[in-house]
PLY file of the C-alpha trace (Angstrom):
ply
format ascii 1.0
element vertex 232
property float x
property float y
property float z
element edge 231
property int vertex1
property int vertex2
end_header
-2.97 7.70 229.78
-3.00 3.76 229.64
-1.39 1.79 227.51
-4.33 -0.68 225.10
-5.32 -3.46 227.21
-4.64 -1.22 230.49
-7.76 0.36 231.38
-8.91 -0.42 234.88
-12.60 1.26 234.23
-12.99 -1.36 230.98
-11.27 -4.30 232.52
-13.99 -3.92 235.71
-16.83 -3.51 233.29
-15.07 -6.90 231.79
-15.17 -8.84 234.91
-18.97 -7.64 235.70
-20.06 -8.49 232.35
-18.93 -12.45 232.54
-19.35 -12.71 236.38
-23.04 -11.93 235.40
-23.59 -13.46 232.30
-26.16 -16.27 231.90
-26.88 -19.75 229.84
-26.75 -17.47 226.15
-25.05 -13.92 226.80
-22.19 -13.01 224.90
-18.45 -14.26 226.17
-16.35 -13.00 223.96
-17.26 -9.31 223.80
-15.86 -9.03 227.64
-12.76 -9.55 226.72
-12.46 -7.45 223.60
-13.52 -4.77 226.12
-10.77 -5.23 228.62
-7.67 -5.54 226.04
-9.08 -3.86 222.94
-8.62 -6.55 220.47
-9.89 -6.38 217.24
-12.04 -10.42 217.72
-12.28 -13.27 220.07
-13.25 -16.55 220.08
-13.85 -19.08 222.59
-13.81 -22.90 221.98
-14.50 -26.22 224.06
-11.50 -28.52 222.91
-11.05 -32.45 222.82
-11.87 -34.67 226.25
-14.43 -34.41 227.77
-16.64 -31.74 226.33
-16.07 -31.96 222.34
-14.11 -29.57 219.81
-16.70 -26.33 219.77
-17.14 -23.14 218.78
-18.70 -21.38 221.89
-19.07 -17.69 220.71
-16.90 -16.03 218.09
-16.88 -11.96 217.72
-16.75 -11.84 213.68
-16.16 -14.18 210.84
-12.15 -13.49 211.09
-12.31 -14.69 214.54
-14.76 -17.80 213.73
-12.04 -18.85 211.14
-9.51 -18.65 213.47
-11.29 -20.97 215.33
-12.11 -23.42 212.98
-8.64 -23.43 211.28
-7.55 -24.93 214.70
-10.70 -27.14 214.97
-10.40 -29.21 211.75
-6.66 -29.35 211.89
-6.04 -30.26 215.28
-3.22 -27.77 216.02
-2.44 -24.28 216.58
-2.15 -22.03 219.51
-5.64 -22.70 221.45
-4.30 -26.31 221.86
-0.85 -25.22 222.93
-2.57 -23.24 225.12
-4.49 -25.90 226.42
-2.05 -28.60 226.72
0.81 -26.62 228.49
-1.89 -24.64 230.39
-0.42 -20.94 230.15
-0.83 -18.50 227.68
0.45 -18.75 223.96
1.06 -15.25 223.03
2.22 -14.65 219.33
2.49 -10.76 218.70
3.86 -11.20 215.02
2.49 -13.88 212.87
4.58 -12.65 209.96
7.88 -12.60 211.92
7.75 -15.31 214.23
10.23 -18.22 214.11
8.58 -20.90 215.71
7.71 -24.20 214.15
4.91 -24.80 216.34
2.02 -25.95 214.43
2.88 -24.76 210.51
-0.43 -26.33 208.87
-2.37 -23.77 210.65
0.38 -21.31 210.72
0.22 -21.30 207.01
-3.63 -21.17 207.05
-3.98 -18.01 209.01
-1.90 -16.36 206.14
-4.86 -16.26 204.03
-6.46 -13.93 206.91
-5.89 -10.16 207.96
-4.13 -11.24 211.42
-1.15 -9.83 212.32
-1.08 -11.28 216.27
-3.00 -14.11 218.11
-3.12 -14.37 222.14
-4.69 -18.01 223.30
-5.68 -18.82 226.61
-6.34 -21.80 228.35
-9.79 -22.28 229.89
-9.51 -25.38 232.89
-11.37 -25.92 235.73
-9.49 -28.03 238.41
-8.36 -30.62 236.44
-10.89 -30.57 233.62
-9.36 -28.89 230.69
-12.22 -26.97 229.13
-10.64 -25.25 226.11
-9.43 -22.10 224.94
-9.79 -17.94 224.27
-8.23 -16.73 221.01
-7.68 -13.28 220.78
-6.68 -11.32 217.22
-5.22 -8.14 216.86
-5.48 -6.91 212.95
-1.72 -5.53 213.51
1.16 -6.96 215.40
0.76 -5.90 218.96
2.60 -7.12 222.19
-0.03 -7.67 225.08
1.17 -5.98 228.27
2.04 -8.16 231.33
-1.39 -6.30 232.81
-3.40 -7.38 230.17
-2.18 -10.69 230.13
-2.97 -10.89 233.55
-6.44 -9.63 233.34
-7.21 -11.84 230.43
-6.47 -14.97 232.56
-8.47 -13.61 235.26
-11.75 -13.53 232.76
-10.84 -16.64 231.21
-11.23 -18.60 234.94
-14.97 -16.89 235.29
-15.61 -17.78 231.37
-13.80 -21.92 232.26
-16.76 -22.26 235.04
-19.60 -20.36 232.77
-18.41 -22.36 229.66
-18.60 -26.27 232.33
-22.14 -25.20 233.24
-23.42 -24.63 230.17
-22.21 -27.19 228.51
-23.26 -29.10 231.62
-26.87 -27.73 230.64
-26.78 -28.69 227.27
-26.10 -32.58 227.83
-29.44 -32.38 229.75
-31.64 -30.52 227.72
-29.94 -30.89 223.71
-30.57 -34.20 222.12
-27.71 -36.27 221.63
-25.69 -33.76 224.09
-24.77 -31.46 220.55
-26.35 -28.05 220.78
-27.47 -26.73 217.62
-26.05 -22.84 217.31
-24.42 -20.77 214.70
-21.14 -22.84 215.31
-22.26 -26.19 216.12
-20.70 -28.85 214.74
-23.27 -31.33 215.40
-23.10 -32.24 211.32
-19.49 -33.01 211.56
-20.10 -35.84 214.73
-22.83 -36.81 212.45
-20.12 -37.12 209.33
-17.72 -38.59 211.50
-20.26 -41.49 212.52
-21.25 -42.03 209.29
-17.59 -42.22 208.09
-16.83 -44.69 210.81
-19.74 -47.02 209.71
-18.93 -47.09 206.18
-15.42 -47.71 206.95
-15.79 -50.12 209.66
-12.65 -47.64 211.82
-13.48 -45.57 215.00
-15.14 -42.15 214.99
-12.00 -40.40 215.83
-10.24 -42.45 213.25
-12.81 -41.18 211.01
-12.87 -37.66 211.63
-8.87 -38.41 210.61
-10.22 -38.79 207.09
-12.59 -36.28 207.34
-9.87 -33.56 208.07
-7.50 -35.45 205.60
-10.10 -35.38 202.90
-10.82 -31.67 203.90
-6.88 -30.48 203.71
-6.37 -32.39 200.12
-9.11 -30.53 198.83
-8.60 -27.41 200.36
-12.08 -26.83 201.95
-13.11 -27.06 205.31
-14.14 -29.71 207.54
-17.60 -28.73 208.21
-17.85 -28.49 204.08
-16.78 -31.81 203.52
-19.15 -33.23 206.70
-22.02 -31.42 205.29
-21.25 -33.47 201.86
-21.06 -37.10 203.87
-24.46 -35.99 205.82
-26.19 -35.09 202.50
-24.70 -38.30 200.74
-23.26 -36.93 198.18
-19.69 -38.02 199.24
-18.96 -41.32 200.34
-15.62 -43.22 201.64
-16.71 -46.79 200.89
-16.77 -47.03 196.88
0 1
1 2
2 3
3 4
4 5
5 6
6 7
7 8
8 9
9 10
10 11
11 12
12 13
13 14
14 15
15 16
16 17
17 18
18 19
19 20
20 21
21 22
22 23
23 24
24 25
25 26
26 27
27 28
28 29
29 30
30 31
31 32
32 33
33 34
34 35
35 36
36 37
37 38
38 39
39 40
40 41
41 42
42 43
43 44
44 45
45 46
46 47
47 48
48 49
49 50
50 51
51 52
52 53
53 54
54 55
55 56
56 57
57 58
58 59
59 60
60 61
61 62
62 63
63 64
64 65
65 66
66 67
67 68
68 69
69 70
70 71
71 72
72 73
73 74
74 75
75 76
76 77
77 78
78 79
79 80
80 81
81 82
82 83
83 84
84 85
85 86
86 87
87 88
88 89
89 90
90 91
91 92
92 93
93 94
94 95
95 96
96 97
97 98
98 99
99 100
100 101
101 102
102 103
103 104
104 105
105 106
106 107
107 108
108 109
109 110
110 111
111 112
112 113
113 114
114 115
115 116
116 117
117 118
118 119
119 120
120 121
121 122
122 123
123 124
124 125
125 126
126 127
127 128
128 129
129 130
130 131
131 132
132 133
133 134
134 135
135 136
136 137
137 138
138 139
139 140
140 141
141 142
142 143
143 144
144 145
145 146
146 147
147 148
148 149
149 150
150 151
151 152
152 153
153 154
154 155
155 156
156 157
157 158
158 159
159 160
160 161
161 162
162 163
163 164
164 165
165 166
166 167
167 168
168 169
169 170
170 171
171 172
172 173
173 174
174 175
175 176
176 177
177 178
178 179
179 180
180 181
181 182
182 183
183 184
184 185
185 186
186 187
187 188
188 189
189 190
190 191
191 192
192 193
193 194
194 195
195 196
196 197
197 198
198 199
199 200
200 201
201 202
202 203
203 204
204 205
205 206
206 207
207 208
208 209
209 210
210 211
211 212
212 213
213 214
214 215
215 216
216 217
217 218
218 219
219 220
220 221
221 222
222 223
223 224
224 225
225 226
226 227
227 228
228 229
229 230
230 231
């Protein structure tokens, strides 16, 4: 009997599933298949492609996401930035001090273990797989192994389509269930009123978000809609 995350038949079906998927199909159900997660989510992050939610599997995992998003830490970017895996089996035990804003944030959420990725292509840095187990869970060195494997098919599908989308999406942001083509919109808009850069102004954005306890995309959906201003 394997052990979760171990089945050869499941991990195949995996690797079939994202080696054939096309501009739309589902990349995060692959690798709940091959490691028997409970979610995943899979985001562009920072230079050159944007801060994006590609495809999460469930609202748990979306938050996930978008905790690390708005706050600009957690494990995705870890992941990311020292380009190996970021495996925390034990949110409620661990002793790191690695990124404690969103450490604190996933409290709030039924997560007992998070497993980030990095997704790079050469030397493009593309972003990152989070994975969420409901319980504490170690991931097997196999599993581990086999989730890097998916997330270098899922680095090259994730390039070309956001490759596609600069051609054919106005303004290079693709509208979608987690677009977050209001906030770049916020963050302009910010910037102008301000007379500071965009990234300086998504600063305020996040700041104004974290003092208020709401999310980023609520507060940028408040600047867009005028009813929040930074100017007066």
């Amino acid at each position: 009997m394997s052990l979760p995350g171990d089945d050869r038949a499941a991990f195949a079906d995996a690797l079939a599933r994202l080696s054939a998927a096309r501009h739309g199909d589902d990349l995060c159900g692959p690798f709940i298949g091959a490691v028997q997660v409970t979610g995943a989510s899979i985001s562009t992050l920072g230079r050159p492609l944007g801060s994006e939610t590609v495809c999460a599997s469930n609202r748990t995992a979306a938050r996930i996401d978008e905790i690390q998003i708005d706050l600009g830490e957690g494990p995705c970017w870890d992941a990311l930035s020292r380009r190996r895996p970021v495996l925390e089996a034990d949110l409620a035990r661990t002793t790191s001090t690695n990124w404690p804003n969103a450490r604190e944030a996933f409290r709030s959420l039924d997560v007992g273990a998070i497993y980030s990725f990095p997704l790079y292509v050469g030397e493009l840095s593309v972003g990152a797989v989070d994975l969420y187990s409901e319980r504490p869970r170690d991931l097997t060195a196999r599993a581990v192994a086999d989730v890097t494997t998916l997330a270098e098919i899922a680095s090259r599908r994730i390039l070309q389509r956001a490759l596609d989308d600069v051609e054919h999406t106005e303004d290079g942001l693709p509208d979608g269930p987690h677009s977050r083509r209001e906030m770049h919109q916020a963050s302009g808009m910010v910037a102008a009123q301000l007379g500071i850069g965009v990234e300086d102004a998504l600063l305020v954005l996040r700041g104004r978000a974290y003092s208020t306890n709401r999310t980023v995309a609520q507060v940028a959906e408040d600047v867009v809609a005028r009813r929040l201003r930074f100017d007066i």
